[in-house]
C-alpha positions as CSV (number, residue, x, y, z in Angstrom):
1,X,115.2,83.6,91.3
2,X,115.1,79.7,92.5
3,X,112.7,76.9,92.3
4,X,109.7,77.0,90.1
5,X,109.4,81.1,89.0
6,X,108.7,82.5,86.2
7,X,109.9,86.0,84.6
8,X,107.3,88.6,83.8
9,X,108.2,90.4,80.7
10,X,108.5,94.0,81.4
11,X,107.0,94.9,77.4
12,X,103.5,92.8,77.0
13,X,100.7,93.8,74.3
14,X,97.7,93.9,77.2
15,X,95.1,96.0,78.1
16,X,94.3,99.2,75.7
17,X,97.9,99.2,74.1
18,X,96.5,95.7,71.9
19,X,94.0,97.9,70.5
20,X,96.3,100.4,69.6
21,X,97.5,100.8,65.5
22,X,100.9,98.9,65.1
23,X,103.1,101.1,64.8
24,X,102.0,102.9,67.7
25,X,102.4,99.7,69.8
26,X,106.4,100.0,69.9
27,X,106.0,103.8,71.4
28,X,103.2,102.8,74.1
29,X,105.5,100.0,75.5
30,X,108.6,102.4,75.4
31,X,106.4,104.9,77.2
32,X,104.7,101.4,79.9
33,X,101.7,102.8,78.8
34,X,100.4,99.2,79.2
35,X,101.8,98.8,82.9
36,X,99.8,101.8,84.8
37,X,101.1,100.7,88.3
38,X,104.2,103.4,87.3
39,X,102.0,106.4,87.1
40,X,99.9,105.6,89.7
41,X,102.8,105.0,92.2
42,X,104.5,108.7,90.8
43,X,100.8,109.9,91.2
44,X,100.0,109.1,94.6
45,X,102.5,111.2,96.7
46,X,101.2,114.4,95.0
47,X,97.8,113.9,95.8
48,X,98.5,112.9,99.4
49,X,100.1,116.4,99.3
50,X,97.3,118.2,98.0
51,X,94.7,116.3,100.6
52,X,96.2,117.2,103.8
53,X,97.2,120.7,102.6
54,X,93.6,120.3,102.8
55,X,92.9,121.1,99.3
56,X,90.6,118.7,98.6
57,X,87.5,121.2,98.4
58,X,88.6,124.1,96.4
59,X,91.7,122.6,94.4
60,X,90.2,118.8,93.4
61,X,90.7,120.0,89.6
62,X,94.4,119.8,90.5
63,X,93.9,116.1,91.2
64,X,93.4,115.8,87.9
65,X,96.3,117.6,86.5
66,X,98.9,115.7,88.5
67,X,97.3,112.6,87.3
68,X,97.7,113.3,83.5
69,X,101.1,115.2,84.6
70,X,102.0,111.5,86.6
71,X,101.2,109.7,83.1
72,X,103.0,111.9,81.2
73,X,106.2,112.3,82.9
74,X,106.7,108.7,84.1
75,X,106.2,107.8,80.5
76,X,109.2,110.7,79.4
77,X,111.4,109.1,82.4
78,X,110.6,105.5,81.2
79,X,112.0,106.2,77.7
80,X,114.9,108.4,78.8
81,X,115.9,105.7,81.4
82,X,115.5,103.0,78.5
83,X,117.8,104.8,76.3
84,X,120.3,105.0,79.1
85,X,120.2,101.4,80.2
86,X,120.1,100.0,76.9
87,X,123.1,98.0,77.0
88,X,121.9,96.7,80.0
89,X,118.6,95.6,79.2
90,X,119.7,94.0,76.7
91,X,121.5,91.4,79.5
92,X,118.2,90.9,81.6
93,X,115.6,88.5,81.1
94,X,112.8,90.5,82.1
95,X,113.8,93.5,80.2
96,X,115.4,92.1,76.7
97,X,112.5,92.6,74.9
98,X,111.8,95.9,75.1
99,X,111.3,98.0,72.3
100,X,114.8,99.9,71.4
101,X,116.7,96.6,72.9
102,X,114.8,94.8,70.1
103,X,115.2,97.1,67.6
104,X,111.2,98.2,67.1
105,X,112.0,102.2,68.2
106,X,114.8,103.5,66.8
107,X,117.5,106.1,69.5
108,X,116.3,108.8,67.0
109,X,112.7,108.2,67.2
110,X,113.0,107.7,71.0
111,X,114.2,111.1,72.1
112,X,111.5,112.4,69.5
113,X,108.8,110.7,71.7
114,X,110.6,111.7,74.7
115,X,110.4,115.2,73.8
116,X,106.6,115.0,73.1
117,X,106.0,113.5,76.3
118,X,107.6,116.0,77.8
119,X,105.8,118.8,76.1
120,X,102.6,117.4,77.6
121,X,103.6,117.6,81.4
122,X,104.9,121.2,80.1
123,X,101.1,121.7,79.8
124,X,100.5,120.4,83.2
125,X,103.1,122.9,84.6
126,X,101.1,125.6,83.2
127,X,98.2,125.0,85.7
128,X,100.2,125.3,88.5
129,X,101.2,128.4,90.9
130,X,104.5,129.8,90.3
131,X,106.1,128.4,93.8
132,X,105.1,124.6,92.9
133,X,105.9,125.1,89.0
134,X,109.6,126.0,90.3
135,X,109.2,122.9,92.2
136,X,108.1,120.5,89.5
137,X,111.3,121.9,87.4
138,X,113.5,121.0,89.9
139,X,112.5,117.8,89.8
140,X,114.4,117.2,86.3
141,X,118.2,117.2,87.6
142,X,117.1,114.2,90.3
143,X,115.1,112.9,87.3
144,X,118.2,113.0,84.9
145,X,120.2,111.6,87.3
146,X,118.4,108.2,88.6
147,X,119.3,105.8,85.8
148,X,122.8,106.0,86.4
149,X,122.7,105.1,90.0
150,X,122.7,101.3,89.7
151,X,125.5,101.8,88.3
152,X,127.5,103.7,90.9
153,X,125.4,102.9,94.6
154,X,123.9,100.0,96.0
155,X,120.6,101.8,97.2
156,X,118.9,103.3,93.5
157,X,115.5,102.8,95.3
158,X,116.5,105.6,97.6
159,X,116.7,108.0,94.6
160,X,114.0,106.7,92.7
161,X,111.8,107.5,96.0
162,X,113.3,111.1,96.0
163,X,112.3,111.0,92.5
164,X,109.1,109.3,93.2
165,X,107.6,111.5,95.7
166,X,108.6,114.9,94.6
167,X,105.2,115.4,93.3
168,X,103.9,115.8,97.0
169,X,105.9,118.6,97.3
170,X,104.4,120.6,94.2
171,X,101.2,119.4,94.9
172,X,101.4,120.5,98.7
173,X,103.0,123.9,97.9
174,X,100.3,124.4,95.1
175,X,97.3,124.5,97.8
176,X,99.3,126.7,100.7
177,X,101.7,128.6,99.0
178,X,104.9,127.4,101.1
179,X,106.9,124.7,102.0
180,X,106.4,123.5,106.2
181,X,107.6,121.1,108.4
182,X,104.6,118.1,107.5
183,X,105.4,118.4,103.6
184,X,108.8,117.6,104.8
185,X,107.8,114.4,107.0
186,X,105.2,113.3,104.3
187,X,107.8,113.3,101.6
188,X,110.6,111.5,103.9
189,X,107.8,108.9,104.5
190,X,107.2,108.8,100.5
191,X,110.5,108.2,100.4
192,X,110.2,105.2,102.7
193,X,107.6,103.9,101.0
194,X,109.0,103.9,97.5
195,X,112.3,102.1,98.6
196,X,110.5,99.4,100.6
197,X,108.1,98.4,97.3
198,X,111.1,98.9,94.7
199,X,112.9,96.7,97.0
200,X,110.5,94.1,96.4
201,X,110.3,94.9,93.0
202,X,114.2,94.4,92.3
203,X,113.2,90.8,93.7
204,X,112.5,89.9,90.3
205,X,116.4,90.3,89.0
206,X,118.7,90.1,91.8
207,X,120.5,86.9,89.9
208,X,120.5,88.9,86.6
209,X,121.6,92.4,88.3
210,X,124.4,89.7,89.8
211,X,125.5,88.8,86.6
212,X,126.3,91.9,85.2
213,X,127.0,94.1,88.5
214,X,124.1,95.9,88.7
215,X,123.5,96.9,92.2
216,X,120.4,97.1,93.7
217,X,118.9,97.2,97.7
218,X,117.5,94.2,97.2
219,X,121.0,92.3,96.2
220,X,122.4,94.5,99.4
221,X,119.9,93.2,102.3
222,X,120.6,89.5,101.0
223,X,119.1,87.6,103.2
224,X,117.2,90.2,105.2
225,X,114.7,91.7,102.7
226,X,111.9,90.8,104.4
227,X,113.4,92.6,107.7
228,X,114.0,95.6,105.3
229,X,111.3,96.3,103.8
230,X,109.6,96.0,107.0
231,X,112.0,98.8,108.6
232,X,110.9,101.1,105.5
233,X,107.3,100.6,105.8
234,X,107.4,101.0,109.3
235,X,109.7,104.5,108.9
236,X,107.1,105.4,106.3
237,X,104.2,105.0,108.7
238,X,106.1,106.8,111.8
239,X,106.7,109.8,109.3
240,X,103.2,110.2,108.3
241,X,101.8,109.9,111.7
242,X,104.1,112.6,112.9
243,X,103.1,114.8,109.9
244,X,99.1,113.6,110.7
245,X,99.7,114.8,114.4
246,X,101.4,118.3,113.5
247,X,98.2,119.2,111.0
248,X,96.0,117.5,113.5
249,X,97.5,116.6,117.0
250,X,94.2,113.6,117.9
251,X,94.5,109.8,118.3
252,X,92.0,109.3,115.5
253,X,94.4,111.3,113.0
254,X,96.9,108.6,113.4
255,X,94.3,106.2,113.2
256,X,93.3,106.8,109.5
257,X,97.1,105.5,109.0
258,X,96.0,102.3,110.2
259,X,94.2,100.6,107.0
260,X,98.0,101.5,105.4
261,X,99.9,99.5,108.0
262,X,97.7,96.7,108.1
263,X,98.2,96.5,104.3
264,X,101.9,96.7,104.6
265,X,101.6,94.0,106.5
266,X,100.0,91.8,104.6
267,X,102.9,92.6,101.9
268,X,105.9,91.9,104.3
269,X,104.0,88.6,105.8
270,X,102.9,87.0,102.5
271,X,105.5,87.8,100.0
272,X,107.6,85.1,98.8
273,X,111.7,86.2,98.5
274,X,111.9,83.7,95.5
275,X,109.3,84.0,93.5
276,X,109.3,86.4,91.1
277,X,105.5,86.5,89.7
278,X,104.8,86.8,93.9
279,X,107.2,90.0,94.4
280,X,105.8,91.8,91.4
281,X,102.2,91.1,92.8
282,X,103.0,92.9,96.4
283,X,105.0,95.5,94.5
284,X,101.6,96.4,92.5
285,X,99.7,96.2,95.3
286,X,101.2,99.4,96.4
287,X,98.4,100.7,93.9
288,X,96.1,99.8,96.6
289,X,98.4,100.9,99.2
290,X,98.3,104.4,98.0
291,X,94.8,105.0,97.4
292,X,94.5,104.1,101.6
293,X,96.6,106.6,102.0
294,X,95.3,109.4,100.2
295,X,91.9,108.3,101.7
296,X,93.9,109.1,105.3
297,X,95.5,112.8,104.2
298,X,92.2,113.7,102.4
299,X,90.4,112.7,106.1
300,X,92.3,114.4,108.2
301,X,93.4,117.7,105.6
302,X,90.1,118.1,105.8
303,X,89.3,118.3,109.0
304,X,92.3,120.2,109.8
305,X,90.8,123.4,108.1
């Protein structure tokens, strides 16, 4: 970053985890149990599935389930991708503090926590139809995969969004039964999505990641983030409204897609290339972004049965 910004700390003591006893602390930051923007960004995309499979009415418990799955599992993939990237971490500003960089979780006592955490999504698989179980397990190998990609591609956000928004696919296939064409052009919008807001998330170290040849999209578009991000978000929103028109072919289907675009907007107009504190702002705001959007698949899934 130039000028005048300032580095978030990835690891802070905030919300709930402060409350927490102290030797738990270590374990919740491992897990960024105090930064819920993760889960609810892994969350979104399966409940966008479930909505405009139009499940809304007689499968909302499922909601539920992919939530606690979405805390669950991004918490495993945080602490498996921490024990990867150690070595790294430990060379980033933002990310030097983090609990087995700094010594407060042991490596042994890190795939011990890893393992619980992903005993507890094994309970969320349990609730699920057999077709969108075998799903959700194939997630793993993609899952496994991502941490080593910065190290060997200059576009990790595009796995991460594979990664990211395979949860619409199980939650989709766990209200019909079967995969079809606008599961496949929601989750290549997902996919969209997630690489335009980790783009502006990777903001926040492109002159660390420099340093230590970490490769990012963000260090590749140089000079033309802004540009990029708006070609993603715009992909993501063509995507979506092709899948809206297929489940629903009227102008006001497309038209719940509006509130999303107008937000992305806001993000691409507004967001400041170099300041840090600014990129991580819009990146979170894809909280918000997300919610719009399953507001738009619940809308029209519903009216599509």
């Amino acid at each position: 970053m130039t000028g005048d910004a300032v580095t978030t700390p990835d690891s802070e003591l905030r919300g709930l985890v402060r409350y927490l006893p102290r030797a738990a602390r270590p374990f919740a930051l491992l897990a960024r149990f105090d930064r819920p923007i993760g889960w609810w960004l892994l969350y979104w995309p399966g409940a966008w599935g479930l909505l405009l499979a139009g499940g809304l009415r007689e499968h909302w418990p499922l909601l539920l389930w992919l939530l606690f799955g979405a805390i669950a599992m991004r918490g495993a993939g945080c602490v498996y991708n921490d024990i990867v990237d150690r070595d790294l971490d430990a060379q980033v500003e933002r990310t030097r503090n983090r609990p087995l960089v700094s010594g407060a979780v042991s490596s042994k006592a890190a795939w011990a926590w890893l393992i619980a955490l992903c005993l507890i999504g094994l309970i969320v698989l349990l609730q699920l139809p057999l077709l969108a179980a075998g799903i959700a397990v194939g997630s793993l190998a993609p899952v496994a995969a991502y941490p080593f990609m910065k190290r060997i591609t200059w576009w990790p956000q595009a796995w991460l969004g594979i990664v990211f928004s395979w949860a619409l696919l199980v939650g989709w296939t766990a209200v019909s039964g079967r995969v079809e064409w606008p599961m496949f052009l929601l989750y290549g919008g997902s996919i969209a999505w997630v690489i335009g807001y980790d783009t502006i998330y990777a903001l926040q170290d492109r002159e660390d990641d420099a340093l230590i040849g970490v490769r990012s999209s963000a260090r590749r578009l140089g000079a033309h983030v802004r540009g990029g991000v708006a070609g993603f978000y715009t992909l993501a929103v063509a995507l979506w409204a092709a899948a809206f028109w297929m489940m629903r072919p009227d102008v006001f289907a497309i038209l719940a897609l509006v509130p999303i675009a107008v937000q992305f907007g806001w993000q691409i107009g507004t967001l400041n290339l170099d300041d840090g504190n600014d990129a991580l702002a819009k990146f979170r705001s894809n909280r918000f972004a997300g919610l719009l959007m399953a507001l738009a698949c619940a809308a029209v899934g519903s009216a599509s049965l």
